[in-house]
N, C-alpha and C positions, 0 to 999 in steps of 0.2 A: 504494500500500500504506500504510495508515494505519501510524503511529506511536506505541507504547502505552508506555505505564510502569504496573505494578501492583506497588502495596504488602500481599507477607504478612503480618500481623503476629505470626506463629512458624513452629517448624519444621513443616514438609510433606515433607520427604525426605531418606530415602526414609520412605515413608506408612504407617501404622499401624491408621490409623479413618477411618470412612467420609470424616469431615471434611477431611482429609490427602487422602484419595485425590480427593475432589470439587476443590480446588484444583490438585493437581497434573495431573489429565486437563484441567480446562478449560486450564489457562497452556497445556499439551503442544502442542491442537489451537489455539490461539488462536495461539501463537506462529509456526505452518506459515503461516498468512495474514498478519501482520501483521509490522512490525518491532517486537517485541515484549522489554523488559526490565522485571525485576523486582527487587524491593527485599525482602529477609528476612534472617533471620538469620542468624549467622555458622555456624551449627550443621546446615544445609542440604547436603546432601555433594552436591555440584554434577557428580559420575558419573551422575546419573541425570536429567540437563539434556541436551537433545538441540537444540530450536528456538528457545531465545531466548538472551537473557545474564542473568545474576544477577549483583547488587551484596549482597555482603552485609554491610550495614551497619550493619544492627542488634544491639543487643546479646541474649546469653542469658539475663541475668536480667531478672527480671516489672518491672524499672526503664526498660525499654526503652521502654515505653508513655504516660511522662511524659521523655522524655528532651528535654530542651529543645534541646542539640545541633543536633536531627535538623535542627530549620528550619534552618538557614544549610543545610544538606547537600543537604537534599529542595528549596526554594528553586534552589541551583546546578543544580542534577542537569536541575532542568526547563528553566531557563533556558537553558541548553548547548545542551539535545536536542533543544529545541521540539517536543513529545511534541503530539501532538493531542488524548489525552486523558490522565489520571489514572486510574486503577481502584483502589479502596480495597478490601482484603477486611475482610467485617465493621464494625462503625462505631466500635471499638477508637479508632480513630486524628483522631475529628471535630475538635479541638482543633487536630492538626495539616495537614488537611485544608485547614479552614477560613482558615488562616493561609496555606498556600500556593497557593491558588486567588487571595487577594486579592495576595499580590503577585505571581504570574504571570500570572493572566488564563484560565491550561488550564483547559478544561472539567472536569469534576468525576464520576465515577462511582462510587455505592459497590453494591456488588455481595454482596449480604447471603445469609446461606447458612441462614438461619430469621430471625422475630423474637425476635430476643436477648433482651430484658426476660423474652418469655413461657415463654422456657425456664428463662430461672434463677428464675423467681416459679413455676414448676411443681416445683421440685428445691429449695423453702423458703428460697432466697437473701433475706435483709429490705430486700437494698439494691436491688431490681428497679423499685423505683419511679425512683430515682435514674436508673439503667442507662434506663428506657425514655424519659426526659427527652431526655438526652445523644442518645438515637438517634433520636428525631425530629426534631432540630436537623439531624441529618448529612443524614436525607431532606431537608427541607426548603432545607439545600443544596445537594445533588446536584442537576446539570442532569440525569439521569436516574438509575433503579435498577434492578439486575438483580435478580427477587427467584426463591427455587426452587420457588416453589410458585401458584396462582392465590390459593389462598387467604390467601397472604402478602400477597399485590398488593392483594386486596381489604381486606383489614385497613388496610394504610396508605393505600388512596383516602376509607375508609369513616370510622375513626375519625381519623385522621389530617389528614384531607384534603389531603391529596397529590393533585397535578393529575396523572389519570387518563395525561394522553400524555406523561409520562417513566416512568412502569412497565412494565418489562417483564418476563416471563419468561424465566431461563434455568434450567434445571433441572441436576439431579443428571445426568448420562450413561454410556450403555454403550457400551465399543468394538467391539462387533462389530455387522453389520449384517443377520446371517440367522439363523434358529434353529440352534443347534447340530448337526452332524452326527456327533458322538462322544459322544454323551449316555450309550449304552447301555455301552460301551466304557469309559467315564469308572466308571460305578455299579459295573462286574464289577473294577475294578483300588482303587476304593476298599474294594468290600467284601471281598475278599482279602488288603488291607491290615489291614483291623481284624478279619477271620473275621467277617464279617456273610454268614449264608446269602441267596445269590442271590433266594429267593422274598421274602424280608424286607424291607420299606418303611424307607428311611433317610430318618430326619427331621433335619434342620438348625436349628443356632441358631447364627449368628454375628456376633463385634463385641468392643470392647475392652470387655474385662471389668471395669474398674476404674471404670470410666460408668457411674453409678449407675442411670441410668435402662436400660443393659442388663444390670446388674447385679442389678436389681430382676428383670427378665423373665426372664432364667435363673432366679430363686430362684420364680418363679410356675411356672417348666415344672418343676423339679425337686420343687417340694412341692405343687404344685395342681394343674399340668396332667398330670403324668405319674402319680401312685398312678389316676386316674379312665381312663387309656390301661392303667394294668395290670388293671383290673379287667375289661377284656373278653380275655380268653384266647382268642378265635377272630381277634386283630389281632396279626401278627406283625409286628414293627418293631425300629426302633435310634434314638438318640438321640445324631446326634453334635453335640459343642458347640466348638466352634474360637475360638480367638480370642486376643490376649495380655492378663496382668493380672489372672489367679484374685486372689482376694485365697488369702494364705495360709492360712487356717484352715479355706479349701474343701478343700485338703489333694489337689487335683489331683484330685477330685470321685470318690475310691478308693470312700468309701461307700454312692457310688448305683453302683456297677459292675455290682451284681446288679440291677440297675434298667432293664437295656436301655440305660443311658447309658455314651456313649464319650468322654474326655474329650480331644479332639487334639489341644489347646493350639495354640499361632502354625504358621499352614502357609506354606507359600511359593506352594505349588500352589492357594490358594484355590477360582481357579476351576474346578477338576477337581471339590471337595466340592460346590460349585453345580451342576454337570452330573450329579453323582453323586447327587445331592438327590431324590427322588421330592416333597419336603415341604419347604418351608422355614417356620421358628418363627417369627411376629414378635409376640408379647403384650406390648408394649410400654405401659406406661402412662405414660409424662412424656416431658420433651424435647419441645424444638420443632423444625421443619421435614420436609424428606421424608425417609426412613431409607433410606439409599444400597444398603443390603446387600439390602433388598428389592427395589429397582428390578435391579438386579443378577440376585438368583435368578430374577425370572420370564422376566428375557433369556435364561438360561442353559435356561429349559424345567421348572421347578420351580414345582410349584402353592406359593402364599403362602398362609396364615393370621394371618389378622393382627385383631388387635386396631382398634378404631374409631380408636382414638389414634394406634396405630402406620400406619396406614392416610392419618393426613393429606398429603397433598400429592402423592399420587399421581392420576394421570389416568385414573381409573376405567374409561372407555371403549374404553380400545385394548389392556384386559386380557385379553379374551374370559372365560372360563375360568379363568383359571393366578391372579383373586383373591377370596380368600372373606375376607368383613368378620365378625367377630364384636362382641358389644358388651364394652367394657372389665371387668377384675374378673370374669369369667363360665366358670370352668376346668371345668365342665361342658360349655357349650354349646364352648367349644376344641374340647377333645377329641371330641364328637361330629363335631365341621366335621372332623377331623384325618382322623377314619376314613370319615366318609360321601365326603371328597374322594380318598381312598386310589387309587378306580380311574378316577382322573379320565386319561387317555390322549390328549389331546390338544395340539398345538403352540402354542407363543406366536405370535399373530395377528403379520404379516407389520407391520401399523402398528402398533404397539407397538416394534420397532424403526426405522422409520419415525421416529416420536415421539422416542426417548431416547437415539440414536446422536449420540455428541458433536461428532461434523462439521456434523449438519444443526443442532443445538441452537449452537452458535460458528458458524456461517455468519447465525445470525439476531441474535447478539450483535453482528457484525460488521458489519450492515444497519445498528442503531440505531445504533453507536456513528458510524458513516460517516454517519448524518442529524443526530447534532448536530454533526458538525464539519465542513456545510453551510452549519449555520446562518447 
């Protein structure tokens, strides 16, 4: 059984955003296979840790990530354990990485959850140039990288030139392994919940509100895609929108009420609104990597619309059906896909969870990491 160390570098739990929940699933199922501990902050509430251990050693304030400390710590910590490898999340931490790789010798893995530069140069950050510097330093030392998308991997072979045989894939994951068998069950107990009549199409949008880039997308479905969905009166629907972070002076979205919009703010039951979904939203125009929430709805049996943008990094092939691409900016052609997909009745293809079930997706992180510490 291999022997892992992976460094958070913030809090993941309990999970918030898709970002929080794609860490804390991978550590959950990585941890059942491996001897696995991690390193994050003190603000992690360690109830909701089942298969590994947690050290929490980092600090809460944004000083944590220059904290010079950490090496004598991170240094000991490997030295002791004699971990086989390192897992960095993100490339936050290359300064320190790089520092303890050369005096332990542990193999090296940073396991990147988009390319970082291109998100924050999409969301007008000045300093992305700086930020994309810094992270091709980290690839370049990594003896391998987990990236979530193919088209992340080809980025950094292509511009980068990253040698092709330390990339790998490990994607966003779902924990179930069959199409849902309480779909219909799930839609009759949601829409009773909110008085949505039975014959009526629940559309979904969810995500942390306060992320501009789905912040941005709500404000596209609320003022561009949805007046062009009221203008056909022979489409009956709902619009619910879940998620924590309204900013306040959406004012808890009271003034699209007569709008078909439901506003349900943070649920606990998420994935019941997934099952309950005939329709999930995704018009996403910025941010980088795969959009976990989407990978999510069409496990759960919910056709996607999505945006060209919101659409990156997903593996188009083992969608059948359950995805429709629209082109970015285009609340027209949305809302046409929304209703022409309305009677779309069909299952999510069996490989499609094949594909994105977090056992098979960590059983293949667990190949690589087991061939560099062959080497």
């Amino acid at each position: 059984m291999l022997k892992l160390l992976d460094i958070v570098p913030y809090t993941y739990l309990p999970y918030f955003s898709g970002g929080q929940k794609s860490i804390a699933q991978f550590l959950e199922y990585l941890g059942r296979d491996t001897e696995l501990t991690v390193i994050s902050t003190v603000t992690n509430d360690p109830a909701h840790i089942k298969t590994y251990d947690l050290l929490p050693i980092l600090k809460k304030s944004s000083d944590r990530y220059y904290d010079l400390s950490l090496l004598k710590k991170a240094v000991s910590i490997v030295q002791k354990n004699k971990y086989d490898a390192v897992i960095w999340e993100h490339p936050y931490f290359y300064w320190l990485a790089r520092r303890v790789k050369k005096r332990t010798g542990t193999r090296t893995i940073i396991h990147t959850h988009n390319i970082e530069h291109q998100r924050f140069r999409s969301n007008g950050r000045w300093w992305w140039r700086i930020l994309a510097s810094y992270e091709k330093k980290f690839y370049q030392l990594a003896d391998i990288i987990f990236f979530i998308s193919k088209e992340d991997r080809e980025f950094a072979i292509n511009a980068w030139k990253i040698a092709p045989e330390k990339c790998f894939i490990v994607t966003f994951g779902i924990t179930i392994k069959n199409y849902p068998a309480d779909k219909g069950d799930c839609k009759k107990t949601i829409s009773a919940k909110h008085g949505i009549a039975i014959h009526e199409k629940i559309l979904l949008f969810n995500g942390l509100l306060d992320y501009k880039p789905n912040l941005d997308a709500l404000l596209f479905i609320l003022n561009e895609i949805n007046p062009v969905l009221l203008s056909d009166r022979s489409f009956r629907y709902k619009i619910i929108i879940c998620g924590k972070g309204l900013p306040g002076h959406l004012n808890e979205l009271k003034q699209y009420a007569d709008k078909n919009i439901i506003y349900a703010g943070f649920v606990d039951d998420v994935e019941m609104y997934f099952k309950a979904a005939d329709i999930f939203l995704n018009p996403v125009q910025s941010g980088g990597g795969i959009k976990t929430k989407m990978v999510e709805a069409i496990a759960y049996g919910a056709v996607v619309i999505s945006s060209e943008t919101g659409a990156a990094g997903i593996e188009r092939s083992v969608c059948g059906e359950k995805l429709n691409i629209v082109p970015d900016n285009d609340p027209i052609a949305f809302a046409d896909t929304i209703i022409k997909s309305s009677g779309i009745n069909s299952v999510t293809p069996q490989s499609y969870y094949d594909h994105y079930y977090w056992g098979s997706i960590v059983q293949k992180a667990i190949a690589a990491i087991g061939g560099l510490a062959g080497r």
